[in-house]
Structures are given as structure tokens and as C-alpha cells.
PASEBA-1860 file (N, C-alpha, C; in nm, 3 decimals):
! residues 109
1> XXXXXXXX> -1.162/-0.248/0.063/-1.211/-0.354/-0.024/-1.290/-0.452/0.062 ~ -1.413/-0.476/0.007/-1.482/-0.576/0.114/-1.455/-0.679/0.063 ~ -1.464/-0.779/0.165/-1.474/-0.962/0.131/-1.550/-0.998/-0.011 ~ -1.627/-0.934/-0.009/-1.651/-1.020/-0.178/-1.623/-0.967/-0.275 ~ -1.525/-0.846/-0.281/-1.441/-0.804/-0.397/-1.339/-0.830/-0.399 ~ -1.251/-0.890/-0.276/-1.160/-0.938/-0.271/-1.162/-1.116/-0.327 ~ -1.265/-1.137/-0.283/-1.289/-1.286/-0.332/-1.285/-1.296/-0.469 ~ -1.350/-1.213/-0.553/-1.360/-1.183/-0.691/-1.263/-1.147/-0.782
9> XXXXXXXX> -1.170/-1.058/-0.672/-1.057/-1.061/-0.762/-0.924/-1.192/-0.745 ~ -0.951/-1.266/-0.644/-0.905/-1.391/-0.630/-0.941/-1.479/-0.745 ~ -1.078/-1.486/-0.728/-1.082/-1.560/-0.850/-1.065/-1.540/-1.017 ~ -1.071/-1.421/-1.029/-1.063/-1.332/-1.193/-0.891/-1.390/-1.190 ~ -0.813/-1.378/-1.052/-0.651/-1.347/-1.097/-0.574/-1.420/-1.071 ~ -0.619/-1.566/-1.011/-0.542/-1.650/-0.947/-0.488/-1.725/-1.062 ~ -0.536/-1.741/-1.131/-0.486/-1.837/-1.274/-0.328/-1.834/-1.288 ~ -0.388/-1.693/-1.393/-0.302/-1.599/-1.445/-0.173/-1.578/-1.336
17> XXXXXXXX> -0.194/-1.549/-1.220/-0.066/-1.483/-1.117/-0.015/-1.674/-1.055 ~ -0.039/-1.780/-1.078/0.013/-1.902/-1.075/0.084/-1.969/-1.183 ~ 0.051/-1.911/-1.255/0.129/-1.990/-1.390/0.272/-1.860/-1.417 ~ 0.261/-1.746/-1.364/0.370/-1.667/-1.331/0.471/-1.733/-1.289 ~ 0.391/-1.718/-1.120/0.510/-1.825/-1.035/0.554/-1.898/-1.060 ~ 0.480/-1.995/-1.158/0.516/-2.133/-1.187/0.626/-2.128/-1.285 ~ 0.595/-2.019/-1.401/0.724/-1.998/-1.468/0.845/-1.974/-1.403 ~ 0.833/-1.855/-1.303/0.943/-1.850/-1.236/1.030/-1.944/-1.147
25> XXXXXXXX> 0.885/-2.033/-1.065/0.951/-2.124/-0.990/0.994/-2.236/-1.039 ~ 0.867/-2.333/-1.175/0.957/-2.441/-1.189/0.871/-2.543/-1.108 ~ 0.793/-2.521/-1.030/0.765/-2.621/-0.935/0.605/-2.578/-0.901 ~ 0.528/-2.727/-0.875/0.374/-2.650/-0.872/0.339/-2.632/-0.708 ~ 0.383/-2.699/-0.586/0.360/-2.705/-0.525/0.470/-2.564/-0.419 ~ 0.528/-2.527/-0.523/0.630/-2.366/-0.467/0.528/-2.271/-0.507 ~ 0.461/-2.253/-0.603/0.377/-2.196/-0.664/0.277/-2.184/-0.621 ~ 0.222/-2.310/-0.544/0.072/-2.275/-0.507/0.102/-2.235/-0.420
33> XXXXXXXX> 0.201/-2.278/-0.293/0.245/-2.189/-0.188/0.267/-2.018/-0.214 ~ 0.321/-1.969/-0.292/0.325/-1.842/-0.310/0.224/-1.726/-0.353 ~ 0.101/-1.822/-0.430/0.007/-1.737/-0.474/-0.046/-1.732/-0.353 ~ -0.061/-1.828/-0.273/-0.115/-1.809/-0.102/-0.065/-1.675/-0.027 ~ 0.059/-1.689/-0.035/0.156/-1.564/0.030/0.087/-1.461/-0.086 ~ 0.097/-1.444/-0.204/0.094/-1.311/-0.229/-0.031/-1.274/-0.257 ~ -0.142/-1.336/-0.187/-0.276/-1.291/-0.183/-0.321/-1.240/-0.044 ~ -0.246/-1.287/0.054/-0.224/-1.270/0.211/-0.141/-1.124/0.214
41> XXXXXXXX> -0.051/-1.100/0.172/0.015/-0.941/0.127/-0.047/-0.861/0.088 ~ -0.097/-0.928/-0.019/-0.183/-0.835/-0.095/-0.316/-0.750/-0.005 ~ -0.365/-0.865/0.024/-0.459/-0.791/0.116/-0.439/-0.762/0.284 ~ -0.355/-0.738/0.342/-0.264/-0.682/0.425/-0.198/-0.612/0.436 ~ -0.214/-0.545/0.276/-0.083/-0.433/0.189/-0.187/-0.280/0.130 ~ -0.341/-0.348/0.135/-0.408/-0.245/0.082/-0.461/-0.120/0.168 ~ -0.449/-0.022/0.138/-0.438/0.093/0.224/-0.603/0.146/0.182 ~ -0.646/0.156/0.280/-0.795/0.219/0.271/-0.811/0.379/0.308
49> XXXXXXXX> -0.808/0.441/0.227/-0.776/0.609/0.234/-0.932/0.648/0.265 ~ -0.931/0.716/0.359/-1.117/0.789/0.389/-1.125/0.917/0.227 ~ -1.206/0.917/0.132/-1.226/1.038/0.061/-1.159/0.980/-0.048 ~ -1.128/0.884/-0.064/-1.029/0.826/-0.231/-0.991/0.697/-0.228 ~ -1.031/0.635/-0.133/-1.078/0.438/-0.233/-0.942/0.375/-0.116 ~ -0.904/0.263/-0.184/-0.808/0.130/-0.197/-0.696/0.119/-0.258 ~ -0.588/0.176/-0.194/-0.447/0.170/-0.332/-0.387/0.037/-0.291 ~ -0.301/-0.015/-0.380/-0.234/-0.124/-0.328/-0.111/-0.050/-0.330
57> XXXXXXXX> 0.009/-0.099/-0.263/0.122/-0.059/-0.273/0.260/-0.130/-0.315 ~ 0.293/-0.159/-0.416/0.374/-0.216/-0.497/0.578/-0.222/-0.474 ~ 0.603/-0.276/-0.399/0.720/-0.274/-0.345/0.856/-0.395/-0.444 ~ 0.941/-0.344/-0.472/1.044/-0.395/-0.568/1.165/-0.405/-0.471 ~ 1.232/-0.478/-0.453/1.324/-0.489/-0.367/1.448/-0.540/-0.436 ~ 1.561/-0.478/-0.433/1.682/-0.494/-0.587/1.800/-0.534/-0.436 ~ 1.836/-0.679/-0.531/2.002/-0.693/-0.441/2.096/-0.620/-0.460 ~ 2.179/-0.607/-0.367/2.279/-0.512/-0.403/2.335/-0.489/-0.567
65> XXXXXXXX> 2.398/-0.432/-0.585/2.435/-0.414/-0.763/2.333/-0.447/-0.836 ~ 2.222/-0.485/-0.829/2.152/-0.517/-0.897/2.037/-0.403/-0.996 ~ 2.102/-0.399/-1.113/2.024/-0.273/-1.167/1.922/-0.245/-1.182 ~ 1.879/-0.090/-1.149/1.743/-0.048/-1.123/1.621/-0.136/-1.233 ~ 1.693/-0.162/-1.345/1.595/-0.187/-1.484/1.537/-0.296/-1.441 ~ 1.609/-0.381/-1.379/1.534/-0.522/-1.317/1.460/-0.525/-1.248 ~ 1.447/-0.405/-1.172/1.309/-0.381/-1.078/1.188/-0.285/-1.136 ~ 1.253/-0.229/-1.237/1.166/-0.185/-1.357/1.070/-0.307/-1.423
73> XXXXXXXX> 1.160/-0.390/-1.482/1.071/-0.526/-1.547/1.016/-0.598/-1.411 ~ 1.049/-0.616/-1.294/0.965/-0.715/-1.220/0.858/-0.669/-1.164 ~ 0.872/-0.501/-1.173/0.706/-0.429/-1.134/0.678/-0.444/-1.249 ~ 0.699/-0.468/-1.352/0.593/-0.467/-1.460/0.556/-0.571/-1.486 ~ 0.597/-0.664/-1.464/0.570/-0.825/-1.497/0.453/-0.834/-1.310 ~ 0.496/-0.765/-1.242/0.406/-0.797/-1.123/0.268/-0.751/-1.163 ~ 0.239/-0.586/-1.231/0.135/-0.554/-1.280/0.076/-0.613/-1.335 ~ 0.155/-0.658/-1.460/0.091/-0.769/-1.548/0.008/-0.892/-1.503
81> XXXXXXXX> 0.074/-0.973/-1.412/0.033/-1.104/-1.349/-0.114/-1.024/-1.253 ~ -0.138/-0.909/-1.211/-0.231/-0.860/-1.078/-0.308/-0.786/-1.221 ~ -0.325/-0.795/-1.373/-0.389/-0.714/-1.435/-0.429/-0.582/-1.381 ~ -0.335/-0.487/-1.308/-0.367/-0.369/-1.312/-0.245/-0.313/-1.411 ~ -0.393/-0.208/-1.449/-0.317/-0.107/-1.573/-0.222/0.024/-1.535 ~ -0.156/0.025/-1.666/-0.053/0.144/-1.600/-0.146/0.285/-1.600 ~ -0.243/0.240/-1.676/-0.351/0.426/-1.595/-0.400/0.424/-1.481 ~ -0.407/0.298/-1.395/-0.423/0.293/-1.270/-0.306/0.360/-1.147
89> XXXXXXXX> -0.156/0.346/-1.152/-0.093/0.403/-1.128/-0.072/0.588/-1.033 ~ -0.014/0.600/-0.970/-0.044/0.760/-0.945/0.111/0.752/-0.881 ~ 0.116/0.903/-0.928/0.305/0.955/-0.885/0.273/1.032/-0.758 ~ 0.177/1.008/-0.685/0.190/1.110/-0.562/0.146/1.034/-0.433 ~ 0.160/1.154/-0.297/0.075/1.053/-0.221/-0.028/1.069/-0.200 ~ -0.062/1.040/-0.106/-0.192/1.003/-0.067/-0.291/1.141/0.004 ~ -0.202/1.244/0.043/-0.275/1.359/0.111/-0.258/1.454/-0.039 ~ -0.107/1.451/-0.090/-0.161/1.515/-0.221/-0.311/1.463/-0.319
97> XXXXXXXX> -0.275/1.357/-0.301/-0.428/1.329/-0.416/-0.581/1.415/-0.366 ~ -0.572/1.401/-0.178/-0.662/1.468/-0.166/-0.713/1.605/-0.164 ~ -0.556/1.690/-0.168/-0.577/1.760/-0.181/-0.633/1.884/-0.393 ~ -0.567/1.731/-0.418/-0.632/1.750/-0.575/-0.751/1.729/-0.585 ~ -0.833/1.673/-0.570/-0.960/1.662/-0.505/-0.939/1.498/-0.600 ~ -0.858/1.427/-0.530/-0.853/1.302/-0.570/-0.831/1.254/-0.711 ~ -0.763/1.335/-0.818/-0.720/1.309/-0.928/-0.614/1.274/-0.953 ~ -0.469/1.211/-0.987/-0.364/1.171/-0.982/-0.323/1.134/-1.135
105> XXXXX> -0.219/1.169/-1.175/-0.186/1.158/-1.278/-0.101/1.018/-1.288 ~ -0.094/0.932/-1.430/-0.099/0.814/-1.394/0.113/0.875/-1.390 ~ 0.164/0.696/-1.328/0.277/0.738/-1.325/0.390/0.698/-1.439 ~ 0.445/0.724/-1.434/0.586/0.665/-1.567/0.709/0.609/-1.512 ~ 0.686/0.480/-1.535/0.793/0.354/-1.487/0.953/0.431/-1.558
END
């Protein structure tokens, strides 16, 4: 992803992924701190594959006992807030895709 698509999607998504936090946090100045952090991840997180693009990689992290479904809804509420769609998605990795000749079927939460 170059610098000015990254910039672009900063600005298309920053709104939207602050008033998240903000729900969650409660606080504006926790919030603006975090959209900081999770735009710094974000793009520190994106994997640049030679032959098939930019995936991001979407990580859910569950406390102990804490049931899988909750990390079900907080990747989906994460998608939601980053407007990527669930046809964007892929159930494989990254050498399989190429060896599909880069087609990936979307995945099922």
C-alpha cells in the first residue's frame, strides 16, 4: 500500500473507527489515543505478498474462559469500524492463494 492510499483510507475511516472507540471507551482523549495506535498496527500489520496485493491481518485475542463468540462479534464489529467486507475475507494462506492463481474464497466467521 503506498502513502497516499494509506492516507486515504485514514481519512475515508477515521471518523467512523473513533466514535467506535469512543463508544467503547467512554472517553475522547482514550480514543483519540487509540485510533493513533490502531492506524500505526494497521499499517505495520499489512503484509505485501509479490503476485497478489496487501492483506491485512486481523487478530482477536480471547481471555481465558472467555467464549469464542466474543471474538466472533469483536472481529466483526472490528470489520465493521475498518469498512472491510466479508467478501473481502479469504480462508487460506497466502502460498495457497498463489497457487490458485490468486483466487480465495471468501471466509465464514
Amino acid at each position: 500500500m503506498r502513502k497516499e492510499q494509506f492516507e486515504e483510507f485514514l481519512s475515508a475511516h477515521e471518523k467512523r473507527i473513533y466514535h467506535y472507540l469512543l463508544s467503547l471507551l467512554g472517553n475522547d482523549s482514550d480514543a483519540n489515543d487509540v485510533v493513533q495506535m490502531v492506524f500505526i498496527s494497521f499499517y505495520e500489520h499489512i503484509d505485501r505478498v509479490e503476485d497478489l496485493g496487501n492483506f491485512l491481518e486481523l487478530e482477536v485475542v480471547l481471555e481465558e474462559g472467555e467464549p469464542e463468540a466474543d471474538g466472533v462479534r469483536e472481529a466483526e464489529e472490528l470489520l465493521a469500524a475498518l469498512a472491510i467486507p466479508q467478501s473481502a475475507l479469504v480462508d487460506r494462506a497466502y502460498v495457497d492463494l498463489l497457487e490458485a492463481g490468486g483466487k480465495g474464497e471468501p471466509s465464514r466467521p
